[in-house]
Every structure is written in structure tokens, then in C-alpha cells.
KOLGU-4560 file (N, C-alpha, C; in nm, 3 decimals, padded with zeros to 5 digits):
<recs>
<n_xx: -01.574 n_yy: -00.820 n_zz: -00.051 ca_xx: -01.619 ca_yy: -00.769 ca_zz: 00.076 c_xx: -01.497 c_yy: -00.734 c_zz: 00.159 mol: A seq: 1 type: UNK>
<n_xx: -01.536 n_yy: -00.659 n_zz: 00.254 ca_xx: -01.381 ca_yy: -00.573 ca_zz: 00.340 c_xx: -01.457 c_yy: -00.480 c_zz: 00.419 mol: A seq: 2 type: UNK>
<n_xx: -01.313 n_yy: -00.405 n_zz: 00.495 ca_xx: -01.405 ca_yy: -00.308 ca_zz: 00.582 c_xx: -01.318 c_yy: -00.227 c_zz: 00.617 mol: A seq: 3 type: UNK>
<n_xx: -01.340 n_yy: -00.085 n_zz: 00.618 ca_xx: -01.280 ca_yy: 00.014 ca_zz: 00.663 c_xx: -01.261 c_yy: 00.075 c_zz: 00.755 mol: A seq: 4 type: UNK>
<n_xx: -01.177 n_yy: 00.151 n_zz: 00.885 ca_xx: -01.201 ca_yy: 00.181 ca_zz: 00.992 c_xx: -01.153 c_yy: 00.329 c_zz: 00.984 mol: A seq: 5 type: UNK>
<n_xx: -01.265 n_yy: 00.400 n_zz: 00.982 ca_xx: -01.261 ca_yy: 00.519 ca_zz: 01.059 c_xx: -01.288 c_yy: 00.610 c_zz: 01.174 mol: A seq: 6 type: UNK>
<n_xx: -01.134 n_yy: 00.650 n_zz: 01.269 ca_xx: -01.169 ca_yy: 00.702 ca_zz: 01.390 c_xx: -01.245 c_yy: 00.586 c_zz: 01.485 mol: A seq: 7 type: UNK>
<n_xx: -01.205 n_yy: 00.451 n_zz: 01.484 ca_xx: -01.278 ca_yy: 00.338 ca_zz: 01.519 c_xx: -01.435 c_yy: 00.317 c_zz: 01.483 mol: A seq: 8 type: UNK>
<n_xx: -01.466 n_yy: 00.361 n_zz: 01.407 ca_xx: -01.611 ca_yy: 00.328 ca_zz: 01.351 c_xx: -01.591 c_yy: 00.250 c_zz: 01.195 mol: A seq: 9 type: UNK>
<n_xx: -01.633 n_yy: 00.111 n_zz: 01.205 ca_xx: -01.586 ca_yy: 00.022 ca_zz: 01.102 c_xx: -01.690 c_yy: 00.021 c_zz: 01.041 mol: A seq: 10 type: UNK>
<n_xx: -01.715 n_yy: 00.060 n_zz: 00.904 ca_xx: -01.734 ca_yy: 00.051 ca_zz: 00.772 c_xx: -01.722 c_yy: -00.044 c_zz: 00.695 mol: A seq: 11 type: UNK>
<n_xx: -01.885 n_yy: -00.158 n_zz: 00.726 ca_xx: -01.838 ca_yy: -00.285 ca_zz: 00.615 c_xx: -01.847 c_yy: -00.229 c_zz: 00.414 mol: A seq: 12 type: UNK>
<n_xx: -01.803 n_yy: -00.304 n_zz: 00.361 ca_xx: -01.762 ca_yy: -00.248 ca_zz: 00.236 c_xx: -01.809 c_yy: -00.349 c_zz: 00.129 mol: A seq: 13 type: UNK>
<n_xx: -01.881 n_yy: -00.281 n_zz: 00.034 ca_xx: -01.892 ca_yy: -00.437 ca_zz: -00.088 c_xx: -02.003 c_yy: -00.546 c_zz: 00.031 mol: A seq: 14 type: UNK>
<n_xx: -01.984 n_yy: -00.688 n_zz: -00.043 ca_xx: -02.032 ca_yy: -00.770 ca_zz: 00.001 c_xx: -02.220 c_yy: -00.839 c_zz: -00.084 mol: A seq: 15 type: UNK>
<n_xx: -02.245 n_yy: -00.886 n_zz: -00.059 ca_xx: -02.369 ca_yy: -00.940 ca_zz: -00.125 c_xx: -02.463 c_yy: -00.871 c_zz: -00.129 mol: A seq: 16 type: UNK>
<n_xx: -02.553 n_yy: -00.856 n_zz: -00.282 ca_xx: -02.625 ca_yy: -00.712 ca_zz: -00.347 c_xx: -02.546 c_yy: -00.601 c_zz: -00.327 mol: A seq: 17 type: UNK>
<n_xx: -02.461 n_yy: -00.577 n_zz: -00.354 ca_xx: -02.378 ca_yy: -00.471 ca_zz: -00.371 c_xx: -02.241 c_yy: -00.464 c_zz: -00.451 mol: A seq: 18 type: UNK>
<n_xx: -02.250 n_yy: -00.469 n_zz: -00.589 ca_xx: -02.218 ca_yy: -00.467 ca_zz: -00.699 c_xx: -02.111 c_yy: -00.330 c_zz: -00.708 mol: A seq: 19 type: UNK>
<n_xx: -02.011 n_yy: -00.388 n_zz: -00.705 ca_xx: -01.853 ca_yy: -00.290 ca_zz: -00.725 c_xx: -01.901 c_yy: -00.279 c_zz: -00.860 mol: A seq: 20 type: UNK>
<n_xx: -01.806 n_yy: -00.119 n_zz: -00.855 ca_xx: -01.776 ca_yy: -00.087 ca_zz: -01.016 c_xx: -01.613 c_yy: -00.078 c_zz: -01.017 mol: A seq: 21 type: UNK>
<n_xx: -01.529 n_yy: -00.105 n_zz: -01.147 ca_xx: -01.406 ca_yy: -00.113 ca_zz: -01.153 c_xx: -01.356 c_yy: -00.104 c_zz: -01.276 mol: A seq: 22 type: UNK>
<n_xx: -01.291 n_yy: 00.047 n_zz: -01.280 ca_xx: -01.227 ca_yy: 00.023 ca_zz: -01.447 c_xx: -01.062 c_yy: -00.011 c_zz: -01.425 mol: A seq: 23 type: UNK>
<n_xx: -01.033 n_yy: -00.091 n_zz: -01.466 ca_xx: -00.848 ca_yy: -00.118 ca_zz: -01.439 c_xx: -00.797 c_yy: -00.118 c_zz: -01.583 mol: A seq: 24 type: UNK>
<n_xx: -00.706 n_yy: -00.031 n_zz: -01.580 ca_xx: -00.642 ca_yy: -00.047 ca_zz: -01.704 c_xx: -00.500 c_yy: -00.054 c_zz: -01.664 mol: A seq: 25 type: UNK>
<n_xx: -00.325 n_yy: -00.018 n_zz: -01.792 ca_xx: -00.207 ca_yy: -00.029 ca_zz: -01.736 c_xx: -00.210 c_yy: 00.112 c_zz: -01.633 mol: A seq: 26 type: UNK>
<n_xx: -00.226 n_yy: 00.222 n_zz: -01.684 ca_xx: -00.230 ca_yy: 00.333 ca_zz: -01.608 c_xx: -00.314 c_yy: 00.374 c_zz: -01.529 mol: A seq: 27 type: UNK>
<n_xx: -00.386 n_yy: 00.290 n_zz: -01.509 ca_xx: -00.478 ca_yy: 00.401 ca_zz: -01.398 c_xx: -00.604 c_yy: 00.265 c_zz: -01.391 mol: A seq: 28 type: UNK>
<n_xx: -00.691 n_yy: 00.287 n_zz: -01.238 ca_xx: -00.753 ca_yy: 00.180 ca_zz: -01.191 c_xx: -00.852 c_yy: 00.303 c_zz: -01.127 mol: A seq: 29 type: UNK>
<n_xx: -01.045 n_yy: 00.282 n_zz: -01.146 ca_xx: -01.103 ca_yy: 00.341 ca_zz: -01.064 c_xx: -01.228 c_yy: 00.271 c_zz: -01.040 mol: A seq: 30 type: UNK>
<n_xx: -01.245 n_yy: 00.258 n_zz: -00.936 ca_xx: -01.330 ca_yy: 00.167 ca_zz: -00.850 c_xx: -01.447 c_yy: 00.247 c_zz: -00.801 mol: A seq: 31 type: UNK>
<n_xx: -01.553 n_yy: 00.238 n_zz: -00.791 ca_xx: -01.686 ca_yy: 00.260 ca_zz: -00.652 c_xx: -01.744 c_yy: 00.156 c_zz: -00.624 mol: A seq: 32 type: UNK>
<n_xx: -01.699 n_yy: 00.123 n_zz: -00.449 ca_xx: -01.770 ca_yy: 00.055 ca_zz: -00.364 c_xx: -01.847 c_yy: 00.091 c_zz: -00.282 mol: A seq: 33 type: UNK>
<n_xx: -01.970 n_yy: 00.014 n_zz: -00.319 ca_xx: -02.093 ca_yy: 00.085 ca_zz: -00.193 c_xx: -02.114 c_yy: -00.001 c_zz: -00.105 mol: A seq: 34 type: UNK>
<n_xx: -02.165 n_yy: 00.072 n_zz: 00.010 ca_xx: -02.126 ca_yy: -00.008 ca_zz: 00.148 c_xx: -02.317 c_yy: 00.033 c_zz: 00.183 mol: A seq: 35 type: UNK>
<n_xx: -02.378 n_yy: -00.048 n_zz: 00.311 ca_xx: -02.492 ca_yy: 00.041 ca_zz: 00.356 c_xx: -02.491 c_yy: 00.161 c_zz: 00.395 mol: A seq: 36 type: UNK>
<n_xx: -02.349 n_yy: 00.206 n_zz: 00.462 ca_xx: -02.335 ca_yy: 00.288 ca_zz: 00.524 c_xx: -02.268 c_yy: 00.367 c_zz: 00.462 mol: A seq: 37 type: UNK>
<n_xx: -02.229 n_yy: 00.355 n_zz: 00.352 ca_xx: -02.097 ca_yy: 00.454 ca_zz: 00.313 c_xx: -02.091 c_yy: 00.425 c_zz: 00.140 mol: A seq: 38 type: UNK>
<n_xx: -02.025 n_yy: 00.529 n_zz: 00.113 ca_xx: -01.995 ca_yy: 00.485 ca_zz: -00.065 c_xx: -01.857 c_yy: 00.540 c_zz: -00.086 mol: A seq: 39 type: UNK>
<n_xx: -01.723 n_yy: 00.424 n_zz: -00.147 ca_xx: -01.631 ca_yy: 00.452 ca_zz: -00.135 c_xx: -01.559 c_yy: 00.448 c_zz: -00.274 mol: A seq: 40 type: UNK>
<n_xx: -01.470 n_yy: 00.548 n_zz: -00.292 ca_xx: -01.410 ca_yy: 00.617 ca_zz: -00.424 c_xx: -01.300 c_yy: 00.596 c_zz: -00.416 mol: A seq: 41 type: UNK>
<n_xx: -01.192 n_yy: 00.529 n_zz: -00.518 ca_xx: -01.057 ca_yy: 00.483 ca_zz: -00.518 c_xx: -01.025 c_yy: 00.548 c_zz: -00.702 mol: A seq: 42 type: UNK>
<n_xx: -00.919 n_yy: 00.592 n_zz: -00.680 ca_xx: -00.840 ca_yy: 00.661 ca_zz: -00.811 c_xx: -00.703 c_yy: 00.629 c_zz: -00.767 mol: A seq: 43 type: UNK>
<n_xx: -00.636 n_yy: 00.525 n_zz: -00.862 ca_xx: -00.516 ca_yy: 00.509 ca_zz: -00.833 c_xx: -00.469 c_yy: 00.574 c_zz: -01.050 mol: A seq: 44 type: UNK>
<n_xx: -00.320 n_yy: 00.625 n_zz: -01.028 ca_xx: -00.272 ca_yy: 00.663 ca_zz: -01.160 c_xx: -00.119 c_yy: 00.647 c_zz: -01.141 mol: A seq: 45 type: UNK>
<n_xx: -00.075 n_yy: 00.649 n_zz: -01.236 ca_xx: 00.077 ca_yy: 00.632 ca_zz: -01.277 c_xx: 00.092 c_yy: 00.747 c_zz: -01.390 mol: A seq: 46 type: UNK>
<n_xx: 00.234 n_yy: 00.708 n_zz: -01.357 ca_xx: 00.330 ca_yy: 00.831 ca_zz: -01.473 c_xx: 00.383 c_yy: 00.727 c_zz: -01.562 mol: A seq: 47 type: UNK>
<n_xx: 00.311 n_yy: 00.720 n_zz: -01.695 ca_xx: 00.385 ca_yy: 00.626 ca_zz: -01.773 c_xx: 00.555 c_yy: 00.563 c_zz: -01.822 mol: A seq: 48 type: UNK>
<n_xx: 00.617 n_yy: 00.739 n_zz: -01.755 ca_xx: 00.749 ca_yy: 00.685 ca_zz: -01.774 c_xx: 00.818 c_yy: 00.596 c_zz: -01.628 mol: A seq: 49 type: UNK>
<n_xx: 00.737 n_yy: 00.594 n_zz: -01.551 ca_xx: 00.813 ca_yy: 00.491 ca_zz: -01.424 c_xx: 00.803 c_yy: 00.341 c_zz: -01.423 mol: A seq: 50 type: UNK>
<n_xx: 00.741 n_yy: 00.293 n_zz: -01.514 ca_xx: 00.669 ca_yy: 00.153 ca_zz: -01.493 c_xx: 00.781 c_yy: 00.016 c_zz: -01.533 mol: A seq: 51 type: UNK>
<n_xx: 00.759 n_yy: -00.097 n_zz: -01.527 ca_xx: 00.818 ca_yy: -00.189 ca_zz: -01.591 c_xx: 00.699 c_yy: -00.303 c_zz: -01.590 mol: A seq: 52 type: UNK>
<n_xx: 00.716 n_yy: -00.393 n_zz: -01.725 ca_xx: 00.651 ca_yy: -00.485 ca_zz: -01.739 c_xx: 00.729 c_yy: -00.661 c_zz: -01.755 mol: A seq: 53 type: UNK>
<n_xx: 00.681 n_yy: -00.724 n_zz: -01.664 ca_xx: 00.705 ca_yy: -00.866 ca_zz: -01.688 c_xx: 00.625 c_yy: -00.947 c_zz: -01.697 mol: A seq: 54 type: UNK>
<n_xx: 00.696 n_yy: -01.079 n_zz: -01.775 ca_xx: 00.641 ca_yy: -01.179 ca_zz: -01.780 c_xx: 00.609 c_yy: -01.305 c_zz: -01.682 mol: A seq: 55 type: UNK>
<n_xx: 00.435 n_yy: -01.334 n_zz: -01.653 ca_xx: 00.511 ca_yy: -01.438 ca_zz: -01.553 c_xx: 00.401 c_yy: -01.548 c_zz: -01.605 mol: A seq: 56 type: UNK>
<n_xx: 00.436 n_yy: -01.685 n_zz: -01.541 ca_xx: 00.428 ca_yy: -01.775 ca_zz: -01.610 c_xx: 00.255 c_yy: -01.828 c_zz: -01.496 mol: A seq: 57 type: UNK>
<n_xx: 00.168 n_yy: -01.786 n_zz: -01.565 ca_xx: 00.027 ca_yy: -01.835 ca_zz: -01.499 c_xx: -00.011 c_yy: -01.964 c_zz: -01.471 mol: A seq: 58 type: UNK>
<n_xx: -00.016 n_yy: -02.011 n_zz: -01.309 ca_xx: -00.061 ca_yy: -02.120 ca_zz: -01.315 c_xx: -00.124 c_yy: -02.210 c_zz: -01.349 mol: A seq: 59 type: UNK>
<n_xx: -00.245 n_yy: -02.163 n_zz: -01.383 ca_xx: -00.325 ca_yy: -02.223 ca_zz: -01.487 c_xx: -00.319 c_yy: -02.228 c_zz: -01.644 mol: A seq: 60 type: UNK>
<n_xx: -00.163 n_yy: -02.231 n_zz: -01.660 ca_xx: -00.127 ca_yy: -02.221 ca_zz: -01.777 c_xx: -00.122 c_yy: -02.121 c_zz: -01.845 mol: A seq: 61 type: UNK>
<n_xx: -00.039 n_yy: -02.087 n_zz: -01.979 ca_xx: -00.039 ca_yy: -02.006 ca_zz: -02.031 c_xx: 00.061 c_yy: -01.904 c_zz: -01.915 mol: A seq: 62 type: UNK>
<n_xx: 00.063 n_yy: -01.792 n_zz: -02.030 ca_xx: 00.119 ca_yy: -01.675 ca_zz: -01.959 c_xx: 00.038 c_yy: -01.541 c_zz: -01.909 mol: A seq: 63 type: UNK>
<n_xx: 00.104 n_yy: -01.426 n_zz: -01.816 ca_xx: 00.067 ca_yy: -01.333 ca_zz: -01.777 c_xx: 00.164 c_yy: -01.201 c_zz: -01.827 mol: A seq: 64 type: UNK>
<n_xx: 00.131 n_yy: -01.119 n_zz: -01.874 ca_xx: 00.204 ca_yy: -00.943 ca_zz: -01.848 c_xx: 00.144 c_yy: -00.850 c_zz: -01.710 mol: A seq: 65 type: UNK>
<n_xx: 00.285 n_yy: -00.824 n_zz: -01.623 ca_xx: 00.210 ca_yy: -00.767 ca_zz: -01.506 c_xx: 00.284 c_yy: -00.656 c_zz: -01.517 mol: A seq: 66 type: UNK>
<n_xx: 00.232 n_yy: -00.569 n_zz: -01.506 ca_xx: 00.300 ca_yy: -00.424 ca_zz: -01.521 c_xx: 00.312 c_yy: -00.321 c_zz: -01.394 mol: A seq: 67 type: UNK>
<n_xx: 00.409 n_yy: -00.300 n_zz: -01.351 ca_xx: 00.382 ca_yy: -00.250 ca_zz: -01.227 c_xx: 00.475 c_yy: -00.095 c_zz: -01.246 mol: A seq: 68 type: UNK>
<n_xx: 00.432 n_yy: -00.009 n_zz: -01.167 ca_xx: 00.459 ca_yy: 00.105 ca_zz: -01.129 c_xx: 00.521 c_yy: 00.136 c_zz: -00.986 mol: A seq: 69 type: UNK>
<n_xx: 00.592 n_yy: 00.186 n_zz: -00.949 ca_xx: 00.690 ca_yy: 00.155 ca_zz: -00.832 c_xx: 00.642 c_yy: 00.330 c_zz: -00.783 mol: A seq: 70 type: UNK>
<n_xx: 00.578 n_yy: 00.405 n_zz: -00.815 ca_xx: 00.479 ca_yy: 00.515 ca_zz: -00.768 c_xx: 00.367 c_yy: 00.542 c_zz: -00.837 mol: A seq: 71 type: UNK>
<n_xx: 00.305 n_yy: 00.570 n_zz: -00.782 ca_xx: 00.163 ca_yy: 00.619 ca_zz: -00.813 c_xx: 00.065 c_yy: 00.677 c_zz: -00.723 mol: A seq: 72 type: UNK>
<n_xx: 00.025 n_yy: 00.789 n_zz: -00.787 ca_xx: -00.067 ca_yy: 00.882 ca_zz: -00.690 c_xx: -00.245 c_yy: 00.780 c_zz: -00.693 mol: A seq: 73 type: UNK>
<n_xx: -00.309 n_yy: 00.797 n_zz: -00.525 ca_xx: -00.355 ca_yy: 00.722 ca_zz: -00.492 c_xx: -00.480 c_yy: 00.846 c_zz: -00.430 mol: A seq: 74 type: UNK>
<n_xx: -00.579 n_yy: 00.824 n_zz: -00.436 ca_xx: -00.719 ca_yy: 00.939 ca_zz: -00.358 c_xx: -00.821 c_yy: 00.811 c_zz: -00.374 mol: A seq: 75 type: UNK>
<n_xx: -00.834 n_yy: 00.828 n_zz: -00.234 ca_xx: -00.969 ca_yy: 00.723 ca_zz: -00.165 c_xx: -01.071 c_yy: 00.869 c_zz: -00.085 mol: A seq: 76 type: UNK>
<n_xx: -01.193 n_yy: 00.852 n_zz: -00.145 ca_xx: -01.299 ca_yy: 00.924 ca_zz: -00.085 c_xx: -01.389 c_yy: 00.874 c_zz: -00.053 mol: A seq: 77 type: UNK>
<n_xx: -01.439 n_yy: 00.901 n_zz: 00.077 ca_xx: -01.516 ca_yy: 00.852 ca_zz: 00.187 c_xx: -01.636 c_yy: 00.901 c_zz: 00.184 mol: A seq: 78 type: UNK>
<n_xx: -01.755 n_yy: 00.881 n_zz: 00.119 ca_xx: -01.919 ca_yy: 00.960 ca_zz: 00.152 c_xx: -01.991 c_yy: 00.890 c_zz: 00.271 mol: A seq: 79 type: UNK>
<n_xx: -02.056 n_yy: 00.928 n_zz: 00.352 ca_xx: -02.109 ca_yy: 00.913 ca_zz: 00.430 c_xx: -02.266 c_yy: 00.981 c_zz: 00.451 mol: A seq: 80 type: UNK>
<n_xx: -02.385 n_yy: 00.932 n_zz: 00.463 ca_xx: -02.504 ca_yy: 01.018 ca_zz: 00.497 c_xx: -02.448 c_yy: 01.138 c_zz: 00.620 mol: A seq: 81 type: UNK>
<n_xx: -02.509 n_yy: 01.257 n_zz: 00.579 ca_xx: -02.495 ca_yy: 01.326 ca_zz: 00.710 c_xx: -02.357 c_yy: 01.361 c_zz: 00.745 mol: A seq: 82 type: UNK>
<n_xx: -02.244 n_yy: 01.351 n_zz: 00.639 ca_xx: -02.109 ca_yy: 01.398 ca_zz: 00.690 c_xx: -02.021 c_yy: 01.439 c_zz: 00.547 mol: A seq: 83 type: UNK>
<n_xx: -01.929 n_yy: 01.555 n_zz: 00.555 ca_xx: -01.859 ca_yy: 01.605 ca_zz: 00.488 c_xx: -01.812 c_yy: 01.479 c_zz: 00.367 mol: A seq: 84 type: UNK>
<n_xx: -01.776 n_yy: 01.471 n_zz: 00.292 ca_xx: -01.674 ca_yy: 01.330 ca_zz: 00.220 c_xx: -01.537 c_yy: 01.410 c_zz: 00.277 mol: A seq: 85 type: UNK>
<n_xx: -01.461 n_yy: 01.212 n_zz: 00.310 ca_xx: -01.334 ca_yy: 01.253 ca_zz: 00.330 c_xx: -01.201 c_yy: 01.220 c_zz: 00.215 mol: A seq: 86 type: UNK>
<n_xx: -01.180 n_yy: 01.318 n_zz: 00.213 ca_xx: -01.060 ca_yy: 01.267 ca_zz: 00.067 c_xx: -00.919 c_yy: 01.235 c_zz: 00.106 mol: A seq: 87 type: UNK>
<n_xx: -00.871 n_yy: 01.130 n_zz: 00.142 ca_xx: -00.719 ca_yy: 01.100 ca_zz: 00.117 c_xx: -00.638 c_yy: 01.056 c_zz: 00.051 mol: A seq: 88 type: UNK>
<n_xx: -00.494 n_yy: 01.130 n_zz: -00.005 ca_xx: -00.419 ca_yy: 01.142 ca_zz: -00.082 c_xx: -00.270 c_yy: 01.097 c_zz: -00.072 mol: A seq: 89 type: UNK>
<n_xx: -00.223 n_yy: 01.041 n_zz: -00.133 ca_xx: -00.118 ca_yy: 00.980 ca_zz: -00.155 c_xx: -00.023 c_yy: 00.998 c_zz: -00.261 mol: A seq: 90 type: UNK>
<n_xx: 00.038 n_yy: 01.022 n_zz: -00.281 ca_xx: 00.198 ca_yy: 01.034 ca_zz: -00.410 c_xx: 00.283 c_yy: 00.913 c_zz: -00.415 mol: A seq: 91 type: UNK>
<n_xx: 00.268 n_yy: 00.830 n_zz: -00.317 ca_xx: 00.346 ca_yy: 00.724 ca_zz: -00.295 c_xx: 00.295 c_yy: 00.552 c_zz: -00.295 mol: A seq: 92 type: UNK>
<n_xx: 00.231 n_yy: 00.521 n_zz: -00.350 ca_xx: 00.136 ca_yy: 00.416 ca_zz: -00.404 c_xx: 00.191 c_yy: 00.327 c_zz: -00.481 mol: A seq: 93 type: UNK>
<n_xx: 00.158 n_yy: 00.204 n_zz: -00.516 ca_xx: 00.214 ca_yy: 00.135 ca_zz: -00.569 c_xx: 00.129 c_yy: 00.064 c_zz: -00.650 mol: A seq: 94 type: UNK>
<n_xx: 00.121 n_yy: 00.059 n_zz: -00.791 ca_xx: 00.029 ca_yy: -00.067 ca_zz: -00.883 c_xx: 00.032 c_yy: -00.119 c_zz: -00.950 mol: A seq: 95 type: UNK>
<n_xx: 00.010 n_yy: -00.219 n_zz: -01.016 ca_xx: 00.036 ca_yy: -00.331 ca_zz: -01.065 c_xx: -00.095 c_yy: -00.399 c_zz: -01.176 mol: A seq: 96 type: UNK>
<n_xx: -00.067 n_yy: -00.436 n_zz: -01.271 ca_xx: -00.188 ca_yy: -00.454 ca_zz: -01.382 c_xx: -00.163 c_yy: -00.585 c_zz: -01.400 mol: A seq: 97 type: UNK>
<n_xx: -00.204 n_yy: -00.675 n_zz: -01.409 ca_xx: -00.196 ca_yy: -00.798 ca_zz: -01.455 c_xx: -00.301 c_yy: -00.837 c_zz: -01.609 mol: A seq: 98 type: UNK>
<n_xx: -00.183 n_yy: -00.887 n_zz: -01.709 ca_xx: -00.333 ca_yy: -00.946 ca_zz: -01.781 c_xx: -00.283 c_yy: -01.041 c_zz: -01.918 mol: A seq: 99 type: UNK>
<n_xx: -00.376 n_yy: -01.125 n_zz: -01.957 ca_xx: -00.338 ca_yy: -01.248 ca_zz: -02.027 c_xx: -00.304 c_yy: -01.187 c_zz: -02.178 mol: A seq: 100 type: UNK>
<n_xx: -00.347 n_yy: -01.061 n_zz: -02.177 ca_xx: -00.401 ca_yy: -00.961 ca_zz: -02.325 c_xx: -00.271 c_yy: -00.902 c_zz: -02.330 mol: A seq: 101 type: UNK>
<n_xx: -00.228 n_yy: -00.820 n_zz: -02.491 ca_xx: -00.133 ca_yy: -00.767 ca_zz: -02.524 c_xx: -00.158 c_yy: -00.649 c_zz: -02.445 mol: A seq: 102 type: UNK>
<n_xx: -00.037 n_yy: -00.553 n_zz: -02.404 ca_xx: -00.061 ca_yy: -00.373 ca_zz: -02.373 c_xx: -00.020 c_yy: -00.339 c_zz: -02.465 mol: A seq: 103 type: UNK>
<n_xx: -00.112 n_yy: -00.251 n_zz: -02.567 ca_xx: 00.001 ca_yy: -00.175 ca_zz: -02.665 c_xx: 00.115 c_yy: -00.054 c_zz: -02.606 mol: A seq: 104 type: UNK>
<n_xx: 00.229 n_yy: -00.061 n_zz: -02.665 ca_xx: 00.304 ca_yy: 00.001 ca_zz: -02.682 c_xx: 00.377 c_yy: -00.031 c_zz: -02.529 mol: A seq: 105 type: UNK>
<n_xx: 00.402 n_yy: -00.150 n_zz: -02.452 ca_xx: 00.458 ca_yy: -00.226 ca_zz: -02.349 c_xx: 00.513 c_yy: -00.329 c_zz: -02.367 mol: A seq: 106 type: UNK>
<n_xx: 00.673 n_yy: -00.322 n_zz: -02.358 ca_xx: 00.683 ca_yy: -00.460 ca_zz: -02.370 c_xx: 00.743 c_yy: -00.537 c_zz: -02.269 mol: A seq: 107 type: UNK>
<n_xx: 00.744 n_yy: -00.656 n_zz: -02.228 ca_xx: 00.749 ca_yy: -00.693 ca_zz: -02.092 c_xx: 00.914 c_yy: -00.740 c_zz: -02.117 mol: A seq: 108 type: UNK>
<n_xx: 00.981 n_yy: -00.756 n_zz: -02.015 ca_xx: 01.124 ca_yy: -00.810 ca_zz: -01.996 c_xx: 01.108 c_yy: -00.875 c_zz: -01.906 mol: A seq: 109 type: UNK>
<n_xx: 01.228 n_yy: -00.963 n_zz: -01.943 ca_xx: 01.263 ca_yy: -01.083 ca_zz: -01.853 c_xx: 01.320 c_yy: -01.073 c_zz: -01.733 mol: A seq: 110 type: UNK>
<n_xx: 01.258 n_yy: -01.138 n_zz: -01.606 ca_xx: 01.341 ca_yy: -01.118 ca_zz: -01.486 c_xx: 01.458 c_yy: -01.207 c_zz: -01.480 mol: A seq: 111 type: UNK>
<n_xx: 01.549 n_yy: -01.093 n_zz: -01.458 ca_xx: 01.671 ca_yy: -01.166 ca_zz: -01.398 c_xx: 01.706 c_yy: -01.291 c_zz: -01.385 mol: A seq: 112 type: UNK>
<n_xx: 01.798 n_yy: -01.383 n_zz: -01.405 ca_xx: 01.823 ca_yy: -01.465 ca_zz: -01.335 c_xx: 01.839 c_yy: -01.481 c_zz: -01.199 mol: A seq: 113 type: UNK>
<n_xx: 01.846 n_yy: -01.589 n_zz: -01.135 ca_xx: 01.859 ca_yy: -01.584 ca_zz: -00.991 c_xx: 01.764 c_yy: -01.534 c_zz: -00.885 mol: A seq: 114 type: UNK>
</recs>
């Protein structure tokens, strides 16, 4: 659950009986959240050659591969009853994959010391 503000008119988001959809993978993440009022569209993507992957050590044991992208193009669209959809765009985004599972053809490195 969350909420969006547009032009000061807040947009609750998600929340109970209202079932997100979400595909996340290393490259690319796409979501629809429906709101009462609104139905909201998220496309985040990466350029496979910018990324790096590490290892980090999961609290609940075991390990994690988190793969992050230091850009990524980002479009959130806004439907509304009774109004245009609004589409905004981004080149400058940032994302990050987390997961207990192998990525093929990723391999994670070690952070630094220190």
C-alpha cells in the first residue's frame, strides 16, 4: 500500500483486495497497481552492459546475489476514469534485483575490503 500525489490530489495505491501484479527479473521489473481511483503502470529496464552483481550475506542465513544497475530507463503511467493517462519518463533510474537463485550468465564479485 502507498500513495501518489498528483498536482495535490493524493492517490491511495495497492492496499487490501487489490492484488499487485509484478514481473521482476535481472533486467527489467514491470508492475500494475490498482488503486480505486486510479491504475498505475511502472516499466523499469537496464542496459545489460552497465550492471554489477554482489554478494551479500542474508540475514536469515544463507546468501543473496543483488544485482544492481547504476542507470536505467524508468516510465510510470497514470490512468485515471475521465482523464488523459499520464506517462513519465526517466533515463536516469536506478535498480537493483535481489535473489537467493543463480542469474545465468552473472557473476557476482566481491566487495571491496574496507
Amino acid at each position: 500500500m502507498g500513495a501518489l500525489s498528483l498536482a495535490g490530489d493524493r492517490i491511495v495505491l495497492g492496499g487490501l483486495g487489490r492484488r499487485l501484479r509484478v514481473d521482476a527479473r535481472p533486467g527489467r521489473l514491470t508492475a500494475d497497481v490498482p488503486s480505486p481511483r486510479a491504475r498505475l503502470q511502472l516499466s523499469v529496464t537496464t542496459d545489460d552492459g552497465d550492471p554489477v552483481a554482489v554478494p551479500y550475506t542474508d540475514p536469515r542465513g544463507g546468501s543473496r546475489t543483488v544485482r544492481h544497475a547504476a542507470l536505467a530507463s524508468v516510465e510510470l503511467i497514470v490512468r485515471r476514469p475521465g482523464d488523459r493517462a499520464l506517462t513519465l519518463s526517466s533515463s536516469r533510474g536506478a535498480y537493483e534485483y535481489g535473489t537467493r537463485r543463480d542469474m545465468p550468465g552473472i557473476v557476482p564479485q566481491p566487495l571491496p575490503e574496507g
